[in-house]
C-alpha positions as CSV (number, residue, x, y, z in Angstrom):
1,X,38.1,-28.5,-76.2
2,X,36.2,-31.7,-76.7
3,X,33.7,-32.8,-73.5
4,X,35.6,-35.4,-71.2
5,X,34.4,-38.8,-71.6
6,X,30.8,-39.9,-70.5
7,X,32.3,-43.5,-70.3
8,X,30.8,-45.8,-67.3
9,X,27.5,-46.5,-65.8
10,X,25.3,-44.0,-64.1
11,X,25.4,-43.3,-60.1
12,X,23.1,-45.1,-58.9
13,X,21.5,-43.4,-55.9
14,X,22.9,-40.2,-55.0
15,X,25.8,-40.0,-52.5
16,X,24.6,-38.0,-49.5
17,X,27.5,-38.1,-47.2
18,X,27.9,-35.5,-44.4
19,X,25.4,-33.3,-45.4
20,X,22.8,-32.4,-42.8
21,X,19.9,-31.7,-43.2
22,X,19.2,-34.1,-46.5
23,X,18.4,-31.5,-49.2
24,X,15.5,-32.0,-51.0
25,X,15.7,-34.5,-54.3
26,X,16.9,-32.6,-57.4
27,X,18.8,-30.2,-55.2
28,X,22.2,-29.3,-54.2
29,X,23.2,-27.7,-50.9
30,X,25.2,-24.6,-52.2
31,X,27.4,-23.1,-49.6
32,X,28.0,-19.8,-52.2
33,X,28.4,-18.6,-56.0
34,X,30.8,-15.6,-56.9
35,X,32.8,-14.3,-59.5
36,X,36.7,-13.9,-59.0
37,X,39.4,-14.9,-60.7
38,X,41.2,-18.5,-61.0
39,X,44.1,-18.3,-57.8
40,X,45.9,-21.8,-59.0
41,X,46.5,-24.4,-61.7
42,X,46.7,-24.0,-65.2
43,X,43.9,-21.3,-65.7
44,X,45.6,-18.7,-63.1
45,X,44.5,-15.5,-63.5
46,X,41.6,-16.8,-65.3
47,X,38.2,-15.0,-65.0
48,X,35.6,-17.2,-63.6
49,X,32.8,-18.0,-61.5
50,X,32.9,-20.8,-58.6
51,X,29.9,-22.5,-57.4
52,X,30.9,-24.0,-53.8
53,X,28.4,-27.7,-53.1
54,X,28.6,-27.8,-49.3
55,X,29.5,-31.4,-48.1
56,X,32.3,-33.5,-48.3
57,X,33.9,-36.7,-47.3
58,X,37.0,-35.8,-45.9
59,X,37.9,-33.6,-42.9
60,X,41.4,-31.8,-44.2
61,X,43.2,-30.9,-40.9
62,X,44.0,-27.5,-43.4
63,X,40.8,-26.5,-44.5
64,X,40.2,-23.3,-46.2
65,X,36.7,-23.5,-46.8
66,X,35.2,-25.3,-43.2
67,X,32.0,-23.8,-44.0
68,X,31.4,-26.2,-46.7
69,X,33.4,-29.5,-44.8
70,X,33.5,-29.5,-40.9
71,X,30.3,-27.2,-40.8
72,X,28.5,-27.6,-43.9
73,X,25.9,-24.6,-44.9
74,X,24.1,-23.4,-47.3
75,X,20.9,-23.4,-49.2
76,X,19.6,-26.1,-51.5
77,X,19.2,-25.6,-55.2
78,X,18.0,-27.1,-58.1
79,X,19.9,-27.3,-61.4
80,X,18.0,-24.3,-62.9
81,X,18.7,-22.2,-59.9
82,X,22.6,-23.0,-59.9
83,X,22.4,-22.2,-63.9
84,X,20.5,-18.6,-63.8
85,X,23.0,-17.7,-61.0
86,X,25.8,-18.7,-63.0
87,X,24.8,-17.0,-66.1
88,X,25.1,-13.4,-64.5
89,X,28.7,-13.2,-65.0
90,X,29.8,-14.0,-68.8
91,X,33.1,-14.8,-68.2
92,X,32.9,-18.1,-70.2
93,X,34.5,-20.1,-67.1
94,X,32.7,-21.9,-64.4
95,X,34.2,-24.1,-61.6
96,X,32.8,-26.1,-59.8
97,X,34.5,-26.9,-56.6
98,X,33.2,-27.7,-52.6
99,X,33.7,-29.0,-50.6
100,X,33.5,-31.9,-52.7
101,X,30.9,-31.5,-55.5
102,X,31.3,-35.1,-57.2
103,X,29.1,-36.4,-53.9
104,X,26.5,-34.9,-55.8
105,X,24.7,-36.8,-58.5
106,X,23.0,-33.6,-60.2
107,X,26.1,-32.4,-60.9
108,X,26.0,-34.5,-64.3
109,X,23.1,-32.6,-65.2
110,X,24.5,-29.2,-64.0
111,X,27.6,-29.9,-66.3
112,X,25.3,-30.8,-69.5
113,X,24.0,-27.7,-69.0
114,X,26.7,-25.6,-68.5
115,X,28.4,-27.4,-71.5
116,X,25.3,-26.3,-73.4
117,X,25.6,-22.8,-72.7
118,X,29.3,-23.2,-73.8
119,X,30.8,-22.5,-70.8
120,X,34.2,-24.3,-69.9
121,X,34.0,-25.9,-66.9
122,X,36.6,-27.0,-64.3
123,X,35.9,-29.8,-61.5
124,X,37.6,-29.4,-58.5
125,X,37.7,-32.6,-56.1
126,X,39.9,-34.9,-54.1
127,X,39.4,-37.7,-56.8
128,X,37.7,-39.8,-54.9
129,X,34.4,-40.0,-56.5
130,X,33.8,-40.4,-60.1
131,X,30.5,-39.2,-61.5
132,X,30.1,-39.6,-66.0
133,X,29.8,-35.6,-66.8
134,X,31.1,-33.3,-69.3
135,X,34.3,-31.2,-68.1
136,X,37.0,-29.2,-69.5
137,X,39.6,-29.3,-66.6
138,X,39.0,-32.1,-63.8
139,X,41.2,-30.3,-61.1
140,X,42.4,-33.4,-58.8
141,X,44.0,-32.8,-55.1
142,X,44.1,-35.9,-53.5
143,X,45.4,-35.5,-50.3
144,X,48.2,-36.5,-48.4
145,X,49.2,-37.4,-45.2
146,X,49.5,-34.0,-43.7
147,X,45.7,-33.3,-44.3
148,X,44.6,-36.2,-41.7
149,X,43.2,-34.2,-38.6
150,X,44.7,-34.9,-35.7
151,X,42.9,-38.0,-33.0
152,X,42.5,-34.7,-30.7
153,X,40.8,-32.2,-33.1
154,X,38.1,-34.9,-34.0
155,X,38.8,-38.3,-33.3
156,X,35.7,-39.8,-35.6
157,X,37.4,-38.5,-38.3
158,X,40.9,-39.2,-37.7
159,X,40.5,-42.4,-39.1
160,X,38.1,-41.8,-41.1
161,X,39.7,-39.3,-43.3
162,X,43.2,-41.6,-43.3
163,X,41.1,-44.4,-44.6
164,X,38.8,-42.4,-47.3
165,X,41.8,-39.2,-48.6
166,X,43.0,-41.6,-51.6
167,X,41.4,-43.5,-54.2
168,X,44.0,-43.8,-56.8
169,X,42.0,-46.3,-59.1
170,X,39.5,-43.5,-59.0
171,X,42.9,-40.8,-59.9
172,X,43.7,-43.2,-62.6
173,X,40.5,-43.4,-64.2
174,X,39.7,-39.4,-63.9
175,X,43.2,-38.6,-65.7
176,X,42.2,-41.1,-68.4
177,X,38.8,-39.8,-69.0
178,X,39.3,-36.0,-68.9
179,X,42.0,-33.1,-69.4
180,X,43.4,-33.1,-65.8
181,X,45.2,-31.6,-63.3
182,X,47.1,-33.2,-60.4
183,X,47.6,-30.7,-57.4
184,X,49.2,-31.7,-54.3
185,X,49.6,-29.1,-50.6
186,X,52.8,-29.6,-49.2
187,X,54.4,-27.9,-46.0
188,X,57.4,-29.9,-45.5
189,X,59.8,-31.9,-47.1
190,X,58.5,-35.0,-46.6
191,X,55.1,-33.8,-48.0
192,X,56.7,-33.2,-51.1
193,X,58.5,-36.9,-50.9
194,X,55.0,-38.5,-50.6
195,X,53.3,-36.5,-53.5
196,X,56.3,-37.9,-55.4
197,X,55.5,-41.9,-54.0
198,X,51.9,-41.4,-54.2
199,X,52.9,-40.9,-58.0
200,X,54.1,-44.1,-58.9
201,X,51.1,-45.4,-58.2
202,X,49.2,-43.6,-60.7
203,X,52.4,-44.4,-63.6
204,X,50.4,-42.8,-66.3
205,X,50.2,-39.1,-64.9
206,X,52.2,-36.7,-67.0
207,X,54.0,-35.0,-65.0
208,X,53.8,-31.9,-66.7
209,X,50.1,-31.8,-65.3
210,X,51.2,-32.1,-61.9
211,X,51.7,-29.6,-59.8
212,X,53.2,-29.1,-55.9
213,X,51.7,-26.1,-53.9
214,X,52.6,-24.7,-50.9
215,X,50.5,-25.4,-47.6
216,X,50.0,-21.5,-46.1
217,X,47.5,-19.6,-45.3
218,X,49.0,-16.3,-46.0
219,X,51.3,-15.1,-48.5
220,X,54.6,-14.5,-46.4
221,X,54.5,-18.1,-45.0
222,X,53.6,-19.3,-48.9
223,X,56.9,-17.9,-50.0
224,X,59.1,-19.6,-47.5
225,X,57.7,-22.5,-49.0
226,X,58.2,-21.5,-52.4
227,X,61.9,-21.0,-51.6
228,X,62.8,-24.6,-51.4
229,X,59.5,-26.6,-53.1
230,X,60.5,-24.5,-56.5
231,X,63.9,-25.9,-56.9
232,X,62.9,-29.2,-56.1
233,X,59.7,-29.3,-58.7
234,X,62.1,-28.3,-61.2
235,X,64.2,-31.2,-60.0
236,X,61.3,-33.8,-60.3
237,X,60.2,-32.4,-63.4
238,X,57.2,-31.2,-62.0
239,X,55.2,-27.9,-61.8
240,X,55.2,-25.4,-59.0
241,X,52.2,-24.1,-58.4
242,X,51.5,-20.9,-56.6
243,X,48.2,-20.3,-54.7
244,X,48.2,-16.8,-56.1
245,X,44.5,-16.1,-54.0
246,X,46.6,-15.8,-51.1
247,X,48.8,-12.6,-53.2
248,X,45.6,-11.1,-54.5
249,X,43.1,-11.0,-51.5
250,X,44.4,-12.9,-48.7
251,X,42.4,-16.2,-47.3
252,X,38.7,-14.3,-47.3
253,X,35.9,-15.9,-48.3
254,X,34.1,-15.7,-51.7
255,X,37.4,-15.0,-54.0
């Protein structure tokens, strides 16, 4: 497959939001890097390793992976470190997911590199950064209403999070640029009715690249979802997406 677009100025500065303590320049705070197989999308079932940046934007409410959002850790890389680590597992797939990784400006480095090497590599992120990188799969989630946490849980980020979960000039331009993926959690019914409004506002999507996936954390409340948001992707003409992780090893960390 041919390297997304490059189109668009460079970053300027480097986006260091939520990350404490500021890694050093040239470095990426790395929460972890394993080797499992692909639980969702188009490349299920797909061998490949995933390098988790620690830090993000947003504060989902459903968070699988706090240690790299509400409580960021990690250790700080640089490029060559995240490459050599990568390269002990030839499985020819890499994805780069977070947190949200396209806060991170050596990521278009990281991605040349990667490209290099001829690995394919697959984005994950909320689309609401855009960074100029190579990429075989940019795997978009932007987030709906039911991710906002709750005034209660942490009332700096209620707001916040409501105000920063969608860019959809930043969806549009991500789906024009690169092969793509549009992957919405639902729980309810009316998630699914937003996913399908939040829609028309990015016309050009294909809906045969978006996909609905249930909002569970284990695999018995997954499929109680999967019993009615099936049907009704096959009614929107969309794609139902299971979150096969859940099946395979249940919600541990690194798989």
């Amino acid at each position: 497959m041919m390297p997304g677009s490059l189109k668009g100025a460079a970053p300027r500065g480097r986006a260091w939001v939520d990350i404490l303590p500021r890694p050093a320049l040239d470095r990426m705070r790395i929460a972890e890097i394993y080797h499992s197989v692909q639980g969702e999308g188009r490349l299920t079932g797909t061998a490949s390793v995933f390098v988790r940046a620690s830090g993000c934007n947003l504060r989902c409410s459903f968070c699988d992976t706090p240690f790299a959002s509400w409580h960021p850790e990690g250790e700080d890389l640089a490029v060559d470190e995240i490459v050599a680590q990568v390269a002990q597992w030839p499985c020819g797939h890499v994805v780069l997911t977070g947190g949200e990784p396209m806060l991170f400006a050596e990521l278009v480095t990281l991605c040349s590199i990667l490209r290099g090497q001829g690995w394919h590599i697959t984005i994950e992120t909320a689309g609401t950064r855009f960074l100029p990188l190579a990429c075989d799969l940019m795997s978009i989630s932007p987030k709906l209403a039911n991710s906002t946490p709750a005034y209660v849980q942490a009332p700096a980020w209620h707001a916040r999070h409501e105000r920063s979960r969608q860019a959809a000039d930043i969806v549009s331009r991500l789906i024009h640029d690169y092969p793509y993926q549009l992957k919405f959690v639902v729980g309810t019914a009316d998630d699914a009715a937003e996913a399908i409004d939040y829609l028309e506002q990015i016309p050009a999507a294909d809906r045969r690249r978006v996909l609905l996936m249930p909002q569970a954390t284990d695999w018995e409340s997954h499929q109680q979802i999967a019993d009615w948001l099936q049907p009704f992707c096959q009614r929107q003409g969309l794609q139902y997406g299971a979150r096969r992780q859940l099946q395979w090893f249940g919600l541990v960390r690194g798989t």
